[in-house]
C-alpha positions in Angstrom: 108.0 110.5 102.5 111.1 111.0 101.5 113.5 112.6 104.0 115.4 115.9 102.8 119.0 115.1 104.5 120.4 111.8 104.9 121.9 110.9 108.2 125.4 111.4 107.2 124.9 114.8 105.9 123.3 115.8 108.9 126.4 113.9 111.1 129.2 116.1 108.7 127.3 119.6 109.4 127.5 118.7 113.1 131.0 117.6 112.9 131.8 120.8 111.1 130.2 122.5 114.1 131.6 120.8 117.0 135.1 120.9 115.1 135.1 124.3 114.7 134.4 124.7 118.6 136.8 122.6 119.6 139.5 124.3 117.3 138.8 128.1 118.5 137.6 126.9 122.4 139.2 124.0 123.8 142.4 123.7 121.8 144.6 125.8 123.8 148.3 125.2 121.5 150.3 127.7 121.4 152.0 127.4 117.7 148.5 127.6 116.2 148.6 131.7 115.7 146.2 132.1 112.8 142.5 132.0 112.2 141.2 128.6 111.4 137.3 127.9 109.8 136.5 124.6 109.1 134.7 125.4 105.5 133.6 121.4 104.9 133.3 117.8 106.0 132.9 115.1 103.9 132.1 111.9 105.9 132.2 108.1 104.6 129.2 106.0 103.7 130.2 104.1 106.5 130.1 107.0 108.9 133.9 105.7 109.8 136.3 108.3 108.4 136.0 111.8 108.1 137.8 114.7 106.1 138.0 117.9 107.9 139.0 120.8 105.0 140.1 123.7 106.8 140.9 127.5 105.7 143.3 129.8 107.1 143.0 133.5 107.8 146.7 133.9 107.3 147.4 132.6 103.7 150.6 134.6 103.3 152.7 132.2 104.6 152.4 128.5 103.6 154.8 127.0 106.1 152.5 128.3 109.2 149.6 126.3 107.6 151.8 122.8 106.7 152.7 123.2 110.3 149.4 123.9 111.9 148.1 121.1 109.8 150.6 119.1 111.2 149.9 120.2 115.1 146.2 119.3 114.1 146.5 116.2 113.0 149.2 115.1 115.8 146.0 116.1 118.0 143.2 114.2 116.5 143.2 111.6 119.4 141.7 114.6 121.8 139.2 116.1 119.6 137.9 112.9 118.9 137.8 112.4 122.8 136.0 115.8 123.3 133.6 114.6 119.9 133.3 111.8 122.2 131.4 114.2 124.9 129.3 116.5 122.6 128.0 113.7 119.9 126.1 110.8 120.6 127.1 109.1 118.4 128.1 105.0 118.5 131.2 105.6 116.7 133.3 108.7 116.2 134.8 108.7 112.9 138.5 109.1 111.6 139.3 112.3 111.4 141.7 113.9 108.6 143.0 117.3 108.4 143.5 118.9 104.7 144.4 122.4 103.7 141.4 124.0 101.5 142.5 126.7 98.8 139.1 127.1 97.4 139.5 130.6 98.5 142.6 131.5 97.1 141.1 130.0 94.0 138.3 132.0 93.5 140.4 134.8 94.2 142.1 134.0 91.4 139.5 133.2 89.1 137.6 136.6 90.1 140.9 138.7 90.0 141.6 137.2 86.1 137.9 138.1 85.5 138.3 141.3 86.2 141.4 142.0 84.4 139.5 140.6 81.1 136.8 142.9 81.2 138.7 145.6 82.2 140.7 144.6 78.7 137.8 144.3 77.1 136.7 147.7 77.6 139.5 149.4 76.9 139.8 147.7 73.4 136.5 148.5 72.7 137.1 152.2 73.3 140.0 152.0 70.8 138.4 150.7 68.7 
């Protein structure tokens, strides 16, 4: 029988978990003002390095999110230690930080959607 998940997919939903605890519980900085979700993880083969895609609440201002990415990444050493704690696992992985704009993407996408059907149906009334 064939299993449904493989190990690693399983290991980057609980990563996503336990990151996104320690983030909003345990990281007490103070420059980090905004809202963070951690919307993916996408984990090696090896199980050895991880990418942590994060979005903000606050979008409107770009530098607060280079800078909180910065304060997150120069603080990977203690959630890996607190990983340490909550996973058993043998070996925590690497962990990366990156900015994720699929939000603001979609956004877009939906917000140009919108404005063509809107022309649409006014050039169909014209005509």
């Amino acid at each position: 029988m064939e299993k449904s998940f493989s190990r690693s997919i399983r290991i980057a939903q609980e990563l996503k978990k336990n990151i996104s605890q320690i983030i909003q519980f345990s990281l007490k900085d103070p420059r980090i003002v905004t809202m963070i979700t951690v919307s993916q993880v996408k984990i090696s083969k090896d199980l050895s390095h991880a990418q942590v895609f994060l979005s903000f609440f606050d979008i409107n201002q770009l530098s607060n999110v280079k800078k909180t990415l910065i304060i997150l990444n120069k603080s990977i050493s203690y959630i890996r230690k607190i990983l340490c704690k909550k996973m058993k696992l043998r070996i925590i992985p690497n962990i990366i930080f990156y900015y994720d704009d699929t939000l603001i993407k979609g956004d877009k996408i939906s917000f140009l959607l919108k404005t063509i059907i809107k022309h649409n149906k006014y050039t169909d009334s014209i005509a």
